[in-house]
N, C-alpha and C positions, 0 to 999 in steps of 0.2 A: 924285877917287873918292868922298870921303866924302861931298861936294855929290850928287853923285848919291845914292846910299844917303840920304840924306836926301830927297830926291826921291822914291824909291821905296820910303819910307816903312820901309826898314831900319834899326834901330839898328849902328851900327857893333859895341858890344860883345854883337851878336847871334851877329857870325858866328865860328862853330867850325873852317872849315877855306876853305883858299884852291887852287883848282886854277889851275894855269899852262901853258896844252897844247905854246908852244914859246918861245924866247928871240929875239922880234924888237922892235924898240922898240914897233911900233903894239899889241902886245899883252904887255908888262912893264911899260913907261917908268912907267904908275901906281901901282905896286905898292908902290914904295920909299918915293914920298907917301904912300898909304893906311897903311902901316905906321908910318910917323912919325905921322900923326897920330890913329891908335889910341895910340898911345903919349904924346900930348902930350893929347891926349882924356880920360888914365888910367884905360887898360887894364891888367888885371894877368893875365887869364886865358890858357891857352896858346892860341897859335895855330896849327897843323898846314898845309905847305904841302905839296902834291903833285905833280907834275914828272915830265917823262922826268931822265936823269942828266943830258944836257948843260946843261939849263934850270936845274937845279938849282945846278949848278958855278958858273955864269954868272950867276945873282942874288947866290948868295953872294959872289961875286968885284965885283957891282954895290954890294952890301950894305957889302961891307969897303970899299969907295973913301967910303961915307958913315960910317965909322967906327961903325956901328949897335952894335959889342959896347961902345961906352965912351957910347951913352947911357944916363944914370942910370936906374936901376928900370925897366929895360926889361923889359915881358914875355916869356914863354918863347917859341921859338918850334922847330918840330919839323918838318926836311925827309924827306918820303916818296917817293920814285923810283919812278914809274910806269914799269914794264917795258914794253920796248917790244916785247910780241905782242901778238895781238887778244886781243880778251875777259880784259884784264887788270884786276885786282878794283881799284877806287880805293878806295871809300869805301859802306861800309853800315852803317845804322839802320834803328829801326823806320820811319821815313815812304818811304824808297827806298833803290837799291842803284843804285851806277853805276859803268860799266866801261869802258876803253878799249881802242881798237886802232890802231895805228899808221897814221896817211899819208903821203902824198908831195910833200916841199917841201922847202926849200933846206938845211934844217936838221933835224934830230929833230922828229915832230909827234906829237900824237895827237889822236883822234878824241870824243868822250864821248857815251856814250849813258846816260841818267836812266829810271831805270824806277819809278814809282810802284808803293806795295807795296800799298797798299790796296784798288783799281782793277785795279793793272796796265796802267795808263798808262806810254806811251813817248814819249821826247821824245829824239834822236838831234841832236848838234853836230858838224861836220866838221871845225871849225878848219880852218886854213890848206891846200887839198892841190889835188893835180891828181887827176882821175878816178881812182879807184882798187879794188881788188876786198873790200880789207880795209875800207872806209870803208862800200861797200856793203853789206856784210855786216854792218855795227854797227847798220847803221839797219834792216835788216830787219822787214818790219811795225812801224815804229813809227806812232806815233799826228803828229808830228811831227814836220821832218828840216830843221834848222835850216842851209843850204849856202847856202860861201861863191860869189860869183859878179862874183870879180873882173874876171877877162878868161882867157883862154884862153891863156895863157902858163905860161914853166916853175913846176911848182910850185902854180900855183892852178887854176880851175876857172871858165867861160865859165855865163853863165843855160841855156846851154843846157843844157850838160856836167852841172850840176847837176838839170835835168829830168831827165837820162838817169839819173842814181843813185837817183831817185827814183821813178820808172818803175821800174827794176830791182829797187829794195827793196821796192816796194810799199809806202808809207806812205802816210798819209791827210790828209797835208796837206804842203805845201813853202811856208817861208818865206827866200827869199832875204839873204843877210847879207855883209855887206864888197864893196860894192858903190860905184861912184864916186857920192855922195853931191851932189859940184855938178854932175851930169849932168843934161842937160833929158831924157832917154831912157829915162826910169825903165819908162814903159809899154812901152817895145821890149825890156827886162829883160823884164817878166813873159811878153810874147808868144814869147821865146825859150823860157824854160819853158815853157813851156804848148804849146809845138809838140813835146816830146818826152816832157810829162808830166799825164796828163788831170785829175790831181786838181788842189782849190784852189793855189790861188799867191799868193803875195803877199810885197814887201816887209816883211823886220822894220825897225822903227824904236828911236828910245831910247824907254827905258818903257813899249813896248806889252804889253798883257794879251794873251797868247792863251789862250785857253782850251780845256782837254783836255777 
């Protein structure tokens, strides 16, 4: 994780708060490395983590197997449980305000929507979920609607399934995410969207810029 944030040009002891939408390896297993190596980096300032309750349970329970309370001069760090109805308040400053609402997966999920304060730009994320009416309704006009477009199984969401939330919310652009990565089919992704959702479409990739 920090390789990346170097990559994208973040200082590690930039960031102030870490959101977690659910407790499955392909989206924690990082968390426990980046935390270590803030801490081996010499970090001392707090770090604020956010979570539905089970995710929460479940890292710290990750956390204790790595004995994290007996490394020396560890910084602070402060678990927040994101309720799980919609438009539940995460996290506000002056630059945005972002809120969550619950999806549908194997596990506890939430959804995040980022709203720019300045603009009022919207940038809506689905995490992990199968079509749903509360995921819709987070992305409502947003400027953005970042869906996942695994496959059309329990729990996730088909390129097309994803057009169709995005059609429904009205947003103004769809970029597809968690998608089978060594498929040669990538273009038959966007044509799936794009047969249920007339705005732009496109693959997100690692470190692409999109721009509100």
């Amino acid at each position: 994780p920090t390789v990346r944030l170097a990559q994208a040009g973040i200082a590690y002891d930039s960031i102030t708060d870490l959101i977690l939408t659910h407790f499955h390896p392909d989206h924690i297993s990082g968390a426990p490395l980046m935390l270590m190596n803030m801490w081996l980096l010499g970090r001392k300032q707090l770090l604020r983590i956010h979570a539905p309750a089970h995710c929460l349970q479940r890292f710290s329970q990750l956390m204790e197997a790595y004995d994290w309370q007996q490394w020396p001069s560890f910084f602070s760090v402060e678990l927040h449980e994101i309720p799980l109805h919609e438009n539940a308040p995460v996290l506000m400053n002056s630059d945005f305000t972002i809120s969550a609402s619950p999806g549908e997966h194997m596990v506890p999920v939430v959804g995040l929507r980022i709203k720019e304060e300045s603009g009022k730009r919207v940038l809506t994320y689905s995490a992990d979920t199968a079509p749903c009416t509360s995921i819709s309704r987070l992305a409502a006009g947003a400027d953005v609607l970042l869906h996942e477009a695994t496959a059309g199984t329990i729990g996730h969401s088909s390129a097309a399934q994803a057009g169709e939330v995005a059609a429904r919310a009205q947003v103004g652009a769809l970029y597809l995410i968690h998608y089978d990565v060594h498929s040669a089919a990538e273009s038959k992704l966007i044509s799936e969207a794009r047969s249920r959702f007339s705005g732009p479409v496109e693959l997100a990739r690692d470190l692409m810029t999109i721009e509100l």
